[in-house]
C-alpha positions in Angstrom: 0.0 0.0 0.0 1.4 3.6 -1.0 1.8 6.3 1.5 -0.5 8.9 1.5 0.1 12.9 1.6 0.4 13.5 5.3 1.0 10.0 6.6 4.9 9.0 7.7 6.0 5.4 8.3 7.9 7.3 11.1 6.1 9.8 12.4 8.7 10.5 15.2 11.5 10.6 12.3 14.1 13.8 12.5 12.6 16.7 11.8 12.5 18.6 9.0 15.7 20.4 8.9 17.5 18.5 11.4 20.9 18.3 10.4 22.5 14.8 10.6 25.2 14.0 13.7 27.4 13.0 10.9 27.5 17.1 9.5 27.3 18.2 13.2 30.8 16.9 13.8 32.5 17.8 10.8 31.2 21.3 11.2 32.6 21.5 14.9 35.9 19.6 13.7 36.2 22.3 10.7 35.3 25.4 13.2 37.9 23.8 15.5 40.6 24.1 13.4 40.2 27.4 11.9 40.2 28.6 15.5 43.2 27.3 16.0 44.4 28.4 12.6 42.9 31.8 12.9 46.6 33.2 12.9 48.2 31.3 9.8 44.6 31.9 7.9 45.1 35.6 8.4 48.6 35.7 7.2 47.7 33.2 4.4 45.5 36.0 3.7 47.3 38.8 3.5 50.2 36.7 1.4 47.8 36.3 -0.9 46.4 40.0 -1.0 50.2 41.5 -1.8 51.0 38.7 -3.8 48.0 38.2 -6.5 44.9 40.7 -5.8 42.7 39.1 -8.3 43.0 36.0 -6.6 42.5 37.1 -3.0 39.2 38.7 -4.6 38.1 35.4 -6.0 38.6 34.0 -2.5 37.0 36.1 -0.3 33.9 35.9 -2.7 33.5 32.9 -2.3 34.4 32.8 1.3 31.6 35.6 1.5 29.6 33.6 -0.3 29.7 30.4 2.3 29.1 32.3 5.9 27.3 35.4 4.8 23.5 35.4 3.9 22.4 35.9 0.7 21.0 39.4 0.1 17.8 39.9 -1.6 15.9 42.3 -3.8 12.6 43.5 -3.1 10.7 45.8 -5.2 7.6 47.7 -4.0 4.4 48.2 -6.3 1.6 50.2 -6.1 -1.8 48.0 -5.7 -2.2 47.5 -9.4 1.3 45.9 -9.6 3.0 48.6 -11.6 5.9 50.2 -10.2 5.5 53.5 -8.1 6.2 57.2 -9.5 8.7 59.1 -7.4 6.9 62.1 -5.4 8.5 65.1 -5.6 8.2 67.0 -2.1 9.1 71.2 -2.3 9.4 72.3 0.8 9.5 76.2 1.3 12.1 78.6 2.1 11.7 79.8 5.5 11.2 83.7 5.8 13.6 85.6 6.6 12.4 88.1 9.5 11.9 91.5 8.9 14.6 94.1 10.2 12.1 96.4 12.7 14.6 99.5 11.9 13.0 99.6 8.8 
């Protein structure tokens, strides 16, 4: 018999985003040694800044890439989907006060 939408074999199966014990412990292992390597990364680092610039761009995009969210786009619409017209606001001069020699 198939399952059905909705019903689990396991119902008390890891949750939905759980992340294995497997990944926990690499992750720890790998955020273990680059505290302890935080020194010899740096200067790695900065070798590579002096020595090839294009390169030490290519790798902090993509280090950027792995521990920094992803920024998104959002664009705002008026209620009929189309986009919105700037407003132009003129705000006056204030008045200068009048001189009460005069």
């Amino acid at each position: 018999m198939p399952f059905l939408p909705g019903n689990n074999a396991n119902p008390n199966g890891r949750p939905v985003g759980a992340v294995n014990k497997t990944t926990q412990i690499v992750r720890q292992l790998f955020a273990e040694i680059l505290e302890s390597e935080q020194e010899h990364f740096k200067e790695a680092l900065e070798r590579l800044r002096v020595e090839s610039p294009k390169d030490y761009v290519q790798v902090m995009t993509k280090l950027s890439q792995r521990f920094l969210p992803e920024m998104t786009r959002s664009e705002i619409t008026g209620l009929d989907g189309e986009a919105l017209q700037p407003v132009n606001i003129i705000l006056p001069t204030p008045l200068k006060p009048k001189d009460d020699a005069e």
